[in-house]
N, C-alpha and C positions, 0 to 999 in steps of 0.2 A: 331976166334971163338966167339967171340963177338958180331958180325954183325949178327950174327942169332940168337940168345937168343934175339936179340932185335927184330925180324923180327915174331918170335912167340910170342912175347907182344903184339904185334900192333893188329896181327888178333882176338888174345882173349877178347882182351878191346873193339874193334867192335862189336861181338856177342853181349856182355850182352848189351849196346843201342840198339839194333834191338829190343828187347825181350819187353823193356818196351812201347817202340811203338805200338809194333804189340797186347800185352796185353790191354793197353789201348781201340786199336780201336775195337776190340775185347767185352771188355766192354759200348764201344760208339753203336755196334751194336746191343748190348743186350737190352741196355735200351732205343734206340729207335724202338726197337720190342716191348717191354712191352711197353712201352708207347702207340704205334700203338694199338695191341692187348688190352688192356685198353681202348681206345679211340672208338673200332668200340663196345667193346660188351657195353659201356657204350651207345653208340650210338643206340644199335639196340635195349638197354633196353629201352632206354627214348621212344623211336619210339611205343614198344611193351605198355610200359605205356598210352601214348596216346589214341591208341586202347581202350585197357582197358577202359581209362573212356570214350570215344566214346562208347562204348556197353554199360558199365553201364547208358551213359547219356538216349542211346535207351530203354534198359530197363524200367529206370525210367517211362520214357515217356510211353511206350508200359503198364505197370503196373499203369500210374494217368490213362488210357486211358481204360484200362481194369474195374479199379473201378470205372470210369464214368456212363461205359454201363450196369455193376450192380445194380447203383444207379436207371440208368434209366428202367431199368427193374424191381425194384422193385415197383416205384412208379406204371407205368404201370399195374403191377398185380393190387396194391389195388383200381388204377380206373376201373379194366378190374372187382372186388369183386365189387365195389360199382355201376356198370352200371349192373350186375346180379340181385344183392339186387333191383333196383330198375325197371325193370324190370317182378320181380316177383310182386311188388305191382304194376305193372300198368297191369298187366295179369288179376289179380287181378279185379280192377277197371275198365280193360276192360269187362270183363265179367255178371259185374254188371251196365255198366251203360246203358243209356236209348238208345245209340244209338245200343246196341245188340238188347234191346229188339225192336226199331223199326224194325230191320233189321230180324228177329224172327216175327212179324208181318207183314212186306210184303213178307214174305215166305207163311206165314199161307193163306193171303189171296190169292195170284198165285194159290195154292194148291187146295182152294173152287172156284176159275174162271175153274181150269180144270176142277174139278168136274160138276160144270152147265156146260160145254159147254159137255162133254160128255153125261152130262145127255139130253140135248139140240137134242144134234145129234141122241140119240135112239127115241126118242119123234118123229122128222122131220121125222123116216124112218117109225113108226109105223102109223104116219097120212100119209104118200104117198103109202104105202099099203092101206090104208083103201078108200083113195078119186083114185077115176082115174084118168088119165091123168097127175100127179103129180109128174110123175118119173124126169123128164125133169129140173123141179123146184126143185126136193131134191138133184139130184146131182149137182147144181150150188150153191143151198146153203151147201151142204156137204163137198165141196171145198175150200169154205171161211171159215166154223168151223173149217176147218182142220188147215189152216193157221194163225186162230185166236190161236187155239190149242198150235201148233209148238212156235208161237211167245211167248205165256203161259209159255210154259214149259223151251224155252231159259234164261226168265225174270228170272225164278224160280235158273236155274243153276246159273246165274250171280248173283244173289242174294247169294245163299247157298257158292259159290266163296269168295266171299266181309265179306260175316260172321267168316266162315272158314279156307276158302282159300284149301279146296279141290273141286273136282267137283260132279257134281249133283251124285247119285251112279243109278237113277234109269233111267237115259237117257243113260246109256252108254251099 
């Protein structure tokens, strides 16, 4: 009877060594899971951080780049204010100075060239009425008035153009 009491020691003393085995490795797989799990989210943070300041770096840039175009935009206005201002006083001094009024005086005088030369052309037709044989001679000179005329009244438009800068109102 002996021989078995000692036969169920043997198995029992076996068990509990297995136990602290299989505990340990047990433990070895836990904490190289944490460790893993640790390791990647620590990973994906550092990774998410660099973005981070990659946007912020663009940002920066996108917002020095943004208050450049402001800057430049404002000066722009005040040249865009001070070629207005300036501008008005050369309107101004256009208006008054002597090259208006020459250009105002060879309008004046276009104006009394048409006037003779019409006046010219009733006269020519009154005296070839009056002489005979003269018909012949008013309309070849009546043809050249006309052309001296036309030529008059182009000078006048070009003129009234150059002062202005619309066109004649009475040739159109």
């Amino acid at each position: 009877m002996q021989s078995k009491p000692i036969d169920e020691k043997k198995p029992q003393e076996e068990a509990p060594k297995k136990k602290p085995i299989m505990l340990i490795a047990a433990f070895f797989v836990c904490f190289v899971f944490s460790v893993a799990a640790s390791s990647g989210v620590t990973y994906f943070l550092v990774q998410s951080s660099k973005e981070d300041v990659l946007v912020n770096e663009k940002i920066t840039e996108q917002s020095a780049v943004l208050s450049n175009f402001e800057q430049s935009l404002s000066q722009q206005d005040a040249k865009i204010k001070a070629i207005e201002e300036q501008t008005d006083v050369l309107k101004l001094y256009l208006r008054h100075s002597s090259a208006t009024a020459l250009k105002n005086i060879l309008v004046d005088q276009e104006q009394n060239i048409q006037a003779y030369l019409k006046v010219m052309k009733s006269a020519m037709r009154d005296l070839s009425e009056l002489s005979p044989r003269t018909i012949d001679w008013n309309d070849e000179y009546q043809y050249q008035l006309d052309l001296a005329l036309k030529g008059s009244i182009e000078r006048e438009d070009l003129l009234k153009l150059l002062k202005t800068g619309e066109p004649n109102e009475k040739s159109q």
